[in-house]
C-alpha positions as a printed Julia matrix, in Angstrom:
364×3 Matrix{Float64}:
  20.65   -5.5    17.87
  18.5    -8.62   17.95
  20.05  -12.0    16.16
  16.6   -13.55   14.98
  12.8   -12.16   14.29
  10.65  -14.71   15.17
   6.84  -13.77   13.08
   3.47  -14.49   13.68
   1.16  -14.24   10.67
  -2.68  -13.51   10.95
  -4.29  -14.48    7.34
  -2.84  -17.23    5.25
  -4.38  -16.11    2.44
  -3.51  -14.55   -1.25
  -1.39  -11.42   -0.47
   0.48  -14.15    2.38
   1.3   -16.47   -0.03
   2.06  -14.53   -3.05
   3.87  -11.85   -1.18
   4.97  -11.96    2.25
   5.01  -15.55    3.19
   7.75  -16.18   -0.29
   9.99  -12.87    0.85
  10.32  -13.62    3.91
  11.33  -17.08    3.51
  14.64  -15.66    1.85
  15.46  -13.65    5.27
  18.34  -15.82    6.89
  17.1   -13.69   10.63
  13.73  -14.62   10.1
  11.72  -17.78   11.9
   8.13  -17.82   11.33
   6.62  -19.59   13.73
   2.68  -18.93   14.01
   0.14  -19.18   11.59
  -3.5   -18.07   11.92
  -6.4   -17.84   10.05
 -10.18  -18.53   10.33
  -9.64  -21.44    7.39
  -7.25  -23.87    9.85
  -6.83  -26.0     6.65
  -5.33  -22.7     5.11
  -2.89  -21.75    7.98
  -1.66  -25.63    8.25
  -0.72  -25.27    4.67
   1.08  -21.99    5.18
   2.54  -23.74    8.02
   3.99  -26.81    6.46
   5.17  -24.57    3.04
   7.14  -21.81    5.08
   7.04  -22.58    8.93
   9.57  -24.02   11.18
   9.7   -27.35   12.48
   7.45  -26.94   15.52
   5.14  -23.86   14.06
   2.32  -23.36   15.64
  -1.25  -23.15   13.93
  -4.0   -21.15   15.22
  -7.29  -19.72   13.92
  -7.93  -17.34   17.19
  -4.93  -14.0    17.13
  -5.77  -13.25   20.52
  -4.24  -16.46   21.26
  -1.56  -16.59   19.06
  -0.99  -13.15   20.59
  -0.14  -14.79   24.0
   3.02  -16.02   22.51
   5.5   -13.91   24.19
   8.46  -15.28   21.92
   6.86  -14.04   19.05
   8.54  -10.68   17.71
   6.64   -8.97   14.73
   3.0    -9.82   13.59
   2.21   -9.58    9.96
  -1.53   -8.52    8.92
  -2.69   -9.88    6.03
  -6.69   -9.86    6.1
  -9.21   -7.94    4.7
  -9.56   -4.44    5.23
 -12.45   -4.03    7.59
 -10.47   -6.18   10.34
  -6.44   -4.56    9.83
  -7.41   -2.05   12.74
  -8.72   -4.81   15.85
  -5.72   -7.0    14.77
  -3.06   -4.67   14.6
  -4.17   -2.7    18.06
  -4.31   -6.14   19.59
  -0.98   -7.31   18.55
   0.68   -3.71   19.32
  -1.02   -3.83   23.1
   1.11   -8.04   23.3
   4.49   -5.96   22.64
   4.2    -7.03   18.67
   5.93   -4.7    16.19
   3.76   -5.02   13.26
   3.33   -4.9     9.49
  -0.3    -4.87    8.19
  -1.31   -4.43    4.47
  -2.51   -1.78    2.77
  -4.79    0.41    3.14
  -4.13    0.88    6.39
  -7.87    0.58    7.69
 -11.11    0.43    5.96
 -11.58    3.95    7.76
  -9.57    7.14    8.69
 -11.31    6.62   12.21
  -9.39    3.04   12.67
  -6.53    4.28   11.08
  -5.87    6.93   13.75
  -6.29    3.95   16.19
  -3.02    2.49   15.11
  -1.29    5.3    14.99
  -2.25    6.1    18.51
  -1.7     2.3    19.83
   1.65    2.16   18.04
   2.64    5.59   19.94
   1.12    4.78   23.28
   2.9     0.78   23.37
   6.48    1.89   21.44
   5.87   -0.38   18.93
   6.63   -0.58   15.28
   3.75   -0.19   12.93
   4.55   -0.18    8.87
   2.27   -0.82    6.16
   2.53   -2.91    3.04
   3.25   -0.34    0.03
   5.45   -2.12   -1.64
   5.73    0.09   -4.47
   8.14    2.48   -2.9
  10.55   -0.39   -3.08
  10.32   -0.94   -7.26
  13.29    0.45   -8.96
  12.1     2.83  -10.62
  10.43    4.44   -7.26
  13.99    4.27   -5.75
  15.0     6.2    -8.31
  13.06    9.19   -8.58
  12.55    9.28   -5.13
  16.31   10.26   -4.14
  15.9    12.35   -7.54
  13.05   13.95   -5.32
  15.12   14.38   -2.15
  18.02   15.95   -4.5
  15.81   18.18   -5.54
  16.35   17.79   -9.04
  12.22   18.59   -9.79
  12.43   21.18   -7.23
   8.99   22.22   -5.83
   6.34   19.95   -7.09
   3.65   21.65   -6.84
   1.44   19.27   -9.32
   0.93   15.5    -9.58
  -0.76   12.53  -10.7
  -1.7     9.43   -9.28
  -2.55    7.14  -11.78
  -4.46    3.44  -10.77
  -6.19    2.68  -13.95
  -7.03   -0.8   -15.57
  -9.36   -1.3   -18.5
 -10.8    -4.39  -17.4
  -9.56   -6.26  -14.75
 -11.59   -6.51  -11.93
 -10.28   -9.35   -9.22
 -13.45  -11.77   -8.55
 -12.03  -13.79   -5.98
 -12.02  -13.44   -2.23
 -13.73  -10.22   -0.87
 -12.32   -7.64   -3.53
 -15.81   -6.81   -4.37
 -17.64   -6.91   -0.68
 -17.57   -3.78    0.17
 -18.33   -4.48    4.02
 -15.29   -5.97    3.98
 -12.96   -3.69    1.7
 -14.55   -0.29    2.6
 -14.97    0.05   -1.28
 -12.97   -0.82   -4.35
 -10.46    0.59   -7.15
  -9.79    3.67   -5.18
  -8.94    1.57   -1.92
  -7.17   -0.83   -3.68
  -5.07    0.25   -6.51
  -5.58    3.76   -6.04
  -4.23    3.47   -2.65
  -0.76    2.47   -4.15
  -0.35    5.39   -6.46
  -1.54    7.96   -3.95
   0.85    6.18   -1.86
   3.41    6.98   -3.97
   2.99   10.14   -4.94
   2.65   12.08   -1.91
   5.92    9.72   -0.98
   7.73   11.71   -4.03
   6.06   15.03   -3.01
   7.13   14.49    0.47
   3.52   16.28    1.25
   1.53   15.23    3.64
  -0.95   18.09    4.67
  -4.16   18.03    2.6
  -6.29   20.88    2.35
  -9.02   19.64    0.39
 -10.69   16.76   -1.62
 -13.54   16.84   -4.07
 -14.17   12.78   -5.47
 -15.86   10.96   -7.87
 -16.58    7.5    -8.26
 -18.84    5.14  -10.49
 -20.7     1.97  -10.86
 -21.25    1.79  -14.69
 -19.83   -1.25  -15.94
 -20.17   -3.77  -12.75
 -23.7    -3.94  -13.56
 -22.98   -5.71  -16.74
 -23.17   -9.63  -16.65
 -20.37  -11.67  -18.46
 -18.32   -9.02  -19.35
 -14.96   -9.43  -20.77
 -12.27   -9.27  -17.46
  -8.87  -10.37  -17.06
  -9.73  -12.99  -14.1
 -13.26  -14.34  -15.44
 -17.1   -12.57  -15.29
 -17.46  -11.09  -12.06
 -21.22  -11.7   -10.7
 -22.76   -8.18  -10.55
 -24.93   -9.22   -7.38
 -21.63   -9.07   -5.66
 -20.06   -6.54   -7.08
 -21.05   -3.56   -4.51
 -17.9    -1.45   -4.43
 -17.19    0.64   -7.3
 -15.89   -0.03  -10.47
 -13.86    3.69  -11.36
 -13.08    6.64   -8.66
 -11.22    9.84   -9.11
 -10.05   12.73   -6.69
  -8.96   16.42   -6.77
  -6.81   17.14   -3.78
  -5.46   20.21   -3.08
  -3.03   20.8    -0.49
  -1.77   23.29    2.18
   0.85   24.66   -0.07
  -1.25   24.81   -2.48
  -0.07   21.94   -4.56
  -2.1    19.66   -6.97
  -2.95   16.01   -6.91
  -5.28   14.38   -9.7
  -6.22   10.95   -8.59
  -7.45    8.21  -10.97
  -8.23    4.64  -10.23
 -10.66    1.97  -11.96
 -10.96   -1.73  -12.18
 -12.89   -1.3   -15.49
 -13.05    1.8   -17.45
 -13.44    1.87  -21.12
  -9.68    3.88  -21.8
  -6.58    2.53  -23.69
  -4.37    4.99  -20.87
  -3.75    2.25  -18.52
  -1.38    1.9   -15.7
  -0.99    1.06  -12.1
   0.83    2.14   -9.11
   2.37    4.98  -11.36
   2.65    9.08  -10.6
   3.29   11.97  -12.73
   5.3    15.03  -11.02
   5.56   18.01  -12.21
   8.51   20.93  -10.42
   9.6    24.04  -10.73
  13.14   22.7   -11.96
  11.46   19.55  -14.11
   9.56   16.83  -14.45
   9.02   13.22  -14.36
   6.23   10.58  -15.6
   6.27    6.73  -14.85
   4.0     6.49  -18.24
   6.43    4.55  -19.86
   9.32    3.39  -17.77
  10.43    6.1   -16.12
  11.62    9.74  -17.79
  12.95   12.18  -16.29
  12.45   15.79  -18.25
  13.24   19.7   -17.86
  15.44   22.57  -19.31
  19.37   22.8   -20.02
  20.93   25.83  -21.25
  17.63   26.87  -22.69
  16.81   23.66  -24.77
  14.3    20.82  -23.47
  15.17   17.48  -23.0
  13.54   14.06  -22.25
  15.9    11.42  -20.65
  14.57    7.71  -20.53
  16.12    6.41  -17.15
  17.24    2.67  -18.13
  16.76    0.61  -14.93
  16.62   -2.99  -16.33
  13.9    -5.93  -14.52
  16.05   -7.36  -12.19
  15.3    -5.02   -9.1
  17.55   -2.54   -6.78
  20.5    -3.75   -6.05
  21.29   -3.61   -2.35
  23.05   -5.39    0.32
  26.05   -6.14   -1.88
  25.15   -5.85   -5.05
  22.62   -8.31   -5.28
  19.1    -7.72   -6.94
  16.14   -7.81   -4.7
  12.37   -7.45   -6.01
  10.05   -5.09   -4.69
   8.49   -7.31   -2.34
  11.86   -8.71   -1.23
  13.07   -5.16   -0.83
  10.53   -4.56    1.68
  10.25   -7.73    3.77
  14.56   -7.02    3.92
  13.91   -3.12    4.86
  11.13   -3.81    7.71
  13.34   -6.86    9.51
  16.39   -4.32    9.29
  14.1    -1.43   11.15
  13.27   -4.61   13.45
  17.01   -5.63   13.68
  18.11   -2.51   14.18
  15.61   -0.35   15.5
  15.13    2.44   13.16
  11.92    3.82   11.78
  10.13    1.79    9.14
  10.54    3.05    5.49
   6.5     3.33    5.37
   5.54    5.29    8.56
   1.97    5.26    9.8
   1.25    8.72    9.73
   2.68    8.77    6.18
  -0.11    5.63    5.56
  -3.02    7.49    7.7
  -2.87   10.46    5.17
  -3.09    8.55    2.78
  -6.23    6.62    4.42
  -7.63    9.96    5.19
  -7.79   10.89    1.72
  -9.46    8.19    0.29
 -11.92    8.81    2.75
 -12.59   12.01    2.03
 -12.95   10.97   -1.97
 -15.69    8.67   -0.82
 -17.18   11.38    1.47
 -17.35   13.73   -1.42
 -18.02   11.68   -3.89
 -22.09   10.8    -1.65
 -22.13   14.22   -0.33
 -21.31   15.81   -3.99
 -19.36   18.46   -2.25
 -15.37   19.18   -1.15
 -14.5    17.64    2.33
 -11.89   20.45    4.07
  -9.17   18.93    6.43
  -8.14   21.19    9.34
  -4.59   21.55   10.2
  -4.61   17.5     9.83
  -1.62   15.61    8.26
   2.14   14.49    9.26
């Protein structure tokens, strides 16, 4: 067992500082001592807020990489560059945790998985939404069996209007696309987590670009600019797996619905059912009669580690040191996170081809 995780972080942007960087912080075995990012200005600031004493700043990774005392390497860029950085940081003996998705492509995601294998490194990826309360929950309600075969789901990843209009949310050279990839990603994520199902079969996928077109439209974060706006605004996906189960996929930024919700999953078993619709409910059959039960979870997290509460976020950054600590598997593997990858792909593919992409034998 190591004593201390000493962490290099590539990106000192949003998702670092509102996530990671904060979590982390609160680790008592954790030292981060490297900062990089393109923006120097950015990663001094990161630096100075949550660095130690002699942290060192860089705005090259393949550098920072050189850093032999350096343990794990976080990820925290945009999509199109979480394959180069990860592979790069795997091959200098880094265990790593990069956001999600896992790559802007299935292609690049396979490249992890194959560069974590070949070095013996860790690889996780950021879905912190296993680690909410309510996920806890139903998952070991999964794992009891107390659904028993789910053989139909849905992954819900839908916001009326609130598109983000900062950074490169809406570039898709950079993302690899938008709702789907970014939202939708989560409650995919999830699902097939709960389903513990991880060979697709098929995918046929929508998506639109109806309402990005529209200049100052009403939006959570401000008008976006639709020049920019080049990903799309809604996407949806019919997956079909090898055992013939059922996944309906729904994601938008901006869709003109009331049924919101994100990160959420509807399951549906042979022994019941449960729906994250409004907190979480757990339903089925007794003695012949139906019955609904509301699971009351409260806000203040999962309690672990003693009793005390943790937050999703802080749940995770805890879990990942632990598999660093104590070398054990990540609670997000990456051939769990490459499915998932592989199936937003295939909505995309589908979605320009306007017919079903077929996996082969492919999955975990």
């Amino acid at each position: 067992m190591r004593e201390r995780v000493r962490i290099g972080v590539v990106g000192c942007g949003g998702i670092a500082n509102g996530k990671h960087l904060p979590s982390l912080s609160k680790i008592s075995e954790v030292e981060l001592v490297a900062f990089c990012d393109i923006d120097e200005m950015r990663a001094q600031k990161a630096a100075k807020t949550y660095g130690t004493e002699d942290a060192k700043v860089y705005t090259d990774y393949t550098e920072m990489f050189r850093d032999g005392s350096i343990d794990v390497v976080h990820v925290l860029t945009p999509n199109d560059s979480h394959a180069d950085i990860s592979i790069a940081a795997l091959q200098a003996g880094k265990d790593v945790m990069c956001e999600k998705p896992m790559a802007k492509t299935a292609a690049d995601g396979r490249r992890m998985v194959e560069a974590a294998t070949r070095t013996g490194r860790k690889l996780t990826i950021g879905y912190n939404n296993r680690f909410r309360p309510d996920s806890q929950f139903l998952k070991k309600a999964c794992v009891r069996g107390d659904l028993g075969e789910i053989y139909f789901a849905k992954a819900h990843a839908i916001r009326r209007r609130a598109v983000p209009t900062w950074g490169v949310f809406l570039d898709e050279e950079k993302q690899g696309g938008g709702p789907l990839i970014d939202i939708g990603t989560h409650a995919l994520d999830l699902t097939l987590w709960m389903m513990d199902n991880y060979k697709p079969r098929s995918v046929v996928g929508t998506t639109y670009h109806k309402l990005g077109t529209r200049k100052d439209a009403a939006n959570a974060w401000g008008p976006w600019d639709p020049e920019k706006f080049t990903v799309e605004d809604s996407a949806f996906g019919f997956i079909t797996m090898e055992n013939g189960a059922t996944i309906i996929l729904e994601s938008s930024w901006a869709l003109n619905t009331l049924l919101i919700g994100e990160a959420k999953c509807s399951l549906s078993g042979t022994e019941g059912g449960a729906d994250m619709e409004n907190g979480l409910r757990i339903h089925g059959e007794d003695m012949s009669k139906l019955f609904t039960r509301t699971i009351e979870l409260g806000a203040q997290g999962v309690a672990f580690y003693d009793g005390k509460a943790m937050s999703d976020a802080d749940l995770e950054a805890r879990m990942w040191i632990d598999a660093v600590l104590y070398d054990r598997a990540p609670v997000v593997l990456p051939e769990q996170a490459l499915v998932v990858t592989e199936i937003l792909e295939a909505i995309y593919e589908s979605a320009r081809s306007g017919k079903a992409v077929n996996f082969f034998g492919e999955g975990v």
